[in-house]
Kinemage of the C-alpha trace (Angstrom):
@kinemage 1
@onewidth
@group {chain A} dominant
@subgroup {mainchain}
@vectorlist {calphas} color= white
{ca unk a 1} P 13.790 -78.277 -89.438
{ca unk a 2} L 12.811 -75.081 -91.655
{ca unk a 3} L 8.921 -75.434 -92.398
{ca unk a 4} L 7.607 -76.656 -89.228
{ca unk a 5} L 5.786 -75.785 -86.456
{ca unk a 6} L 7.510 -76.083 -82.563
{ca unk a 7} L 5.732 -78.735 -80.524
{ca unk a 8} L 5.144 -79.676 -77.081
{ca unk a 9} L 4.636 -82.550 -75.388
{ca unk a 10} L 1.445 -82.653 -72.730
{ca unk a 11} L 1.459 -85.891 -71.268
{ca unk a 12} L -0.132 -88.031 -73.822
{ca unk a 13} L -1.054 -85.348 -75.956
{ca unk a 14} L 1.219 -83.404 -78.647
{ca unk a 15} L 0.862 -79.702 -79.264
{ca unk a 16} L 1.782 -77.784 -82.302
{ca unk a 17} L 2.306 -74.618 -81.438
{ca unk a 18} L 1.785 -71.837 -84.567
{ca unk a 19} L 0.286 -68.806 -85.924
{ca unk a 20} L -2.927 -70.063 -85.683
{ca unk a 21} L -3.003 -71.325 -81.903
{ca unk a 22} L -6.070 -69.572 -80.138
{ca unk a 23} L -6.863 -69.635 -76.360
{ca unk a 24} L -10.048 -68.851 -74.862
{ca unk a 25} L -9.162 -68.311 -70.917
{ca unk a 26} L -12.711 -68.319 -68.489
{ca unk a 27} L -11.524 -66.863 -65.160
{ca unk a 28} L -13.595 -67.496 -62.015
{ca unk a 29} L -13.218 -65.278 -59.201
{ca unk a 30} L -15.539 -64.870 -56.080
{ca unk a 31} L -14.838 -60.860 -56.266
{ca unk a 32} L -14.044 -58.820 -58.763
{ca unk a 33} L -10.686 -57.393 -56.706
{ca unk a 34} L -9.728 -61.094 -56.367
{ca unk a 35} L -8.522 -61.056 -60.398
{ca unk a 36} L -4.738 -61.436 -60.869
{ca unk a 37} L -3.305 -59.655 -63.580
{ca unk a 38} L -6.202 -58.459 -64.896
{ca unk a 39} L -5.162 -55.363 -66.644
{ca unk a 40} L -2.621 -57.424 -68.477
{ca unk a 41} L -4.991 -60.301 -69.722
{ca unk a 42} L -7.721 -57.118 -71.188
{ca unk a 43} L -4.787 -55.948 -72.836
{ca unk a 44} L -3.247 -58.984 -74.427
{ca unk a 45} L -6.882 -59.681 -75.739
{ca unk a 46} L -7.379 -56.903 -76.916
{ca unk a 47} L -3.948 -56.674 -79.036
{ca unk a 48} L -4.625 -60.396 -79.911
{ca unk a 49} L -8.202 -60.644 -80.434
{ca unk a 50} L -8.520 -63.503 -83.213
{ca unk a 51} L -6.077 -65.681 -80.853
{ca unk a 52} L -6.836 -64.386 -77.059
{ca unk a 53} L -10.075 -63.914 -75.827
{ca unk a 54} L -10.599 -64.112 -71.819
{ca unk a 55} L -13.967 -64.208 -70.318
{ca unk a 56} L -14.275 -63.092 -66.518
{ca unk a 57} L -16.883 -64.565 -63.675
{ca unk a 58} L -17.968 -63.869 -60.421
{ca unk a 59} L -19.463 -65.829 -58.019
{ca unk a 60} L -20.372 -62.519 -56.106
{ca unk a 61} L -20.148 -59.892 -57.835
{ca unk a 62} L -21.717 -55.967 -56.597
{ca unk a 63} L -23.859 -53.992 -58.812
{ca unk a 64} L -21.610 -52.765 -61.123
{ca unk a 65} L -20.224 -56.126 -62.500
{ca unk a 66} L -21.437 -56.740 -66.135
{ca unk a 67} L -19.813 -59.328 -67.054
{ca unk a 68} L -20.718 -63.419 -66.663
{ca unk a 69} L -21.828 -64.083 -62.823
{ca unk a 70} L -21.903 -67.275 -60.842
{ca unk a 71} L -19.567 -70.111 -60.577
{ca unk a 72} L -17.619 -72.285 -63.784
{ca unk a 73} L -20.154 -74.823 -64.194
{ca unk a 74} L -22.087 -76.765 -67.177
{ca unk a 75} L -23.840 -73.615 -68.956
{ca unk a 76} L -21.017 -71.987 -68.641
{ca unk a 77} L -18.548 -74.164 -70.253
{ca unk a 78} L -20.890 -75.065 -72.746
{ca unk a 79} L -21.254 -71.926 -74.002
{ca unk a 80} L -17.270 -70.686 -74.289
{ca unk a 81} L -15.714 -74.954 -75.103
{ca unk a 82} L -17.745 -76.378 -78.043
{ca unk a 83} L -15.757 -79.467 -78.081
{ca unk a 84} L -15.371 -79.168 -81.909
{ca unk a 85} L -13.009 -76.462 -81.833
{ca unk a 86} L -10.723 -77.263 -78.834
{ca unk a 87} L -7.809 -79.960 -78.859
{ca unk a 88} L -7.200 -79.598 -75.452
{ca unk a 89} L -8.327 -77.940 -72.270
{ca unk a 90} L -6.065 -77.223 -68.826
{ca unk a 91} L -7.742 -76.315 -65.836
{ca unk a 92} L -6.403 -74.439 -63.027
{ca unk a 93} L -8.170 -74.431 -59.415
{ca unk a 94} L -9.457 -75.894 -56.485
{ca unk a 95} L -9.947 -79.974 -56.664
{ca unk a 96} L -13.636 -79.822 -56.659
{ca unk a 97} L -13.821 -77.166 -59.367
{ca unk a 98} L -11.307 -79.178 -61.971
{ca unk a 99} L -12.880 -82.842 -61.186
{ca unk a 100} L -16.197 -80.764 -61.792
{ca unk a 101} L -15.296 -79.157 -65.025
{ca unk a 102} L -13.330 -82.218 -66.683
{ca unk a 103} L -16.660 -84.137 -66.249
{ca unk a 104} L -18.655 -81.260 -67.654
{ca unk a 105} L -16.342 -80.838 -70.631
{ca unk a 106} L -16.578 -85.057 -71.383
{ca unk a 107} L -20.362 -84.442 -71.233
{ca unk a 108} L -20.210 -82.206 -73.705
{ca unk a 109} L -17.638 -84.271 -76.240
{ca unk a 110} L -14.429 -83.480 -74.980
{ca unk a 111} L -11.718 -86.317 -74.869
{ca unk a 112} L -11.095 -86.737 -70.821
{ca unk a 113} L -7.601 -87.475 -72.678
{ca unk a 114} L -7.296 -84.302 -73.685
{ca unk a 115} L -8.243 -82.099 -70.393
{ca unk a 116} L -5.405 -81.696 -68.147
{ca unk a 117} L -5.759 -80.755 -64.494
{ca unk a 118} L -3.010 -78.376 -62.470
């Protein structure tokens, strides 16, 4: 139908997808030549920056690192997931790390019905 946006279904939630979708990506790696496809995520950001931003940490980084360091944990995904701007979250990683973030994302207002685990 002419006028409206594709959608998605994710489980039990619906996404529109449009002009105005935005993703915020927070990539944890241990060492900084452990990031896949790095060069390609700065660039997309940077072509998209009102609808891509990614934000890299290391859990041990060297001296030269200055971007975010230590591990994906409360502070962390308190300061790049305000729940009042995100319909839905999807994490990637080890077991611990997901069932870790999904409860630090409902303690901060997410819907746990809304945060999807891969």
């Amino acid at each position: 139908m002419k006028g409206t946006c594709p959608k998605k279904k994710f489980s039990s939630l619906t996404v529109y997808f449009s002009n105005t979708t935005t993703i915020t990506l927070l990539y944890g790696n241990r060492y900084e030549h452990d990031i896949l496809l790095r060069d390609r995520l700065e660039k997309l950001a940077k072509s998209n920056q009102t609808r891509f931003k990614v934000f890299f940490t290391l859990s041990k980084p060297d001296f030269t690192w200055d971007k975010e360091n230590g591990r994906i944990g409360k502070e962390m995904i308190a300061k790049y997931f305000q729940a009042k701007s995100i319909d839905a979250c999807f994490l990637c990683g080890t077991l611990r790390m997901m069932d870790d973030a999904k409860t630090h994302l409902t303690s901060i207002g997410h819907n746990p019905s809304n945060v999807f685990k891969y």
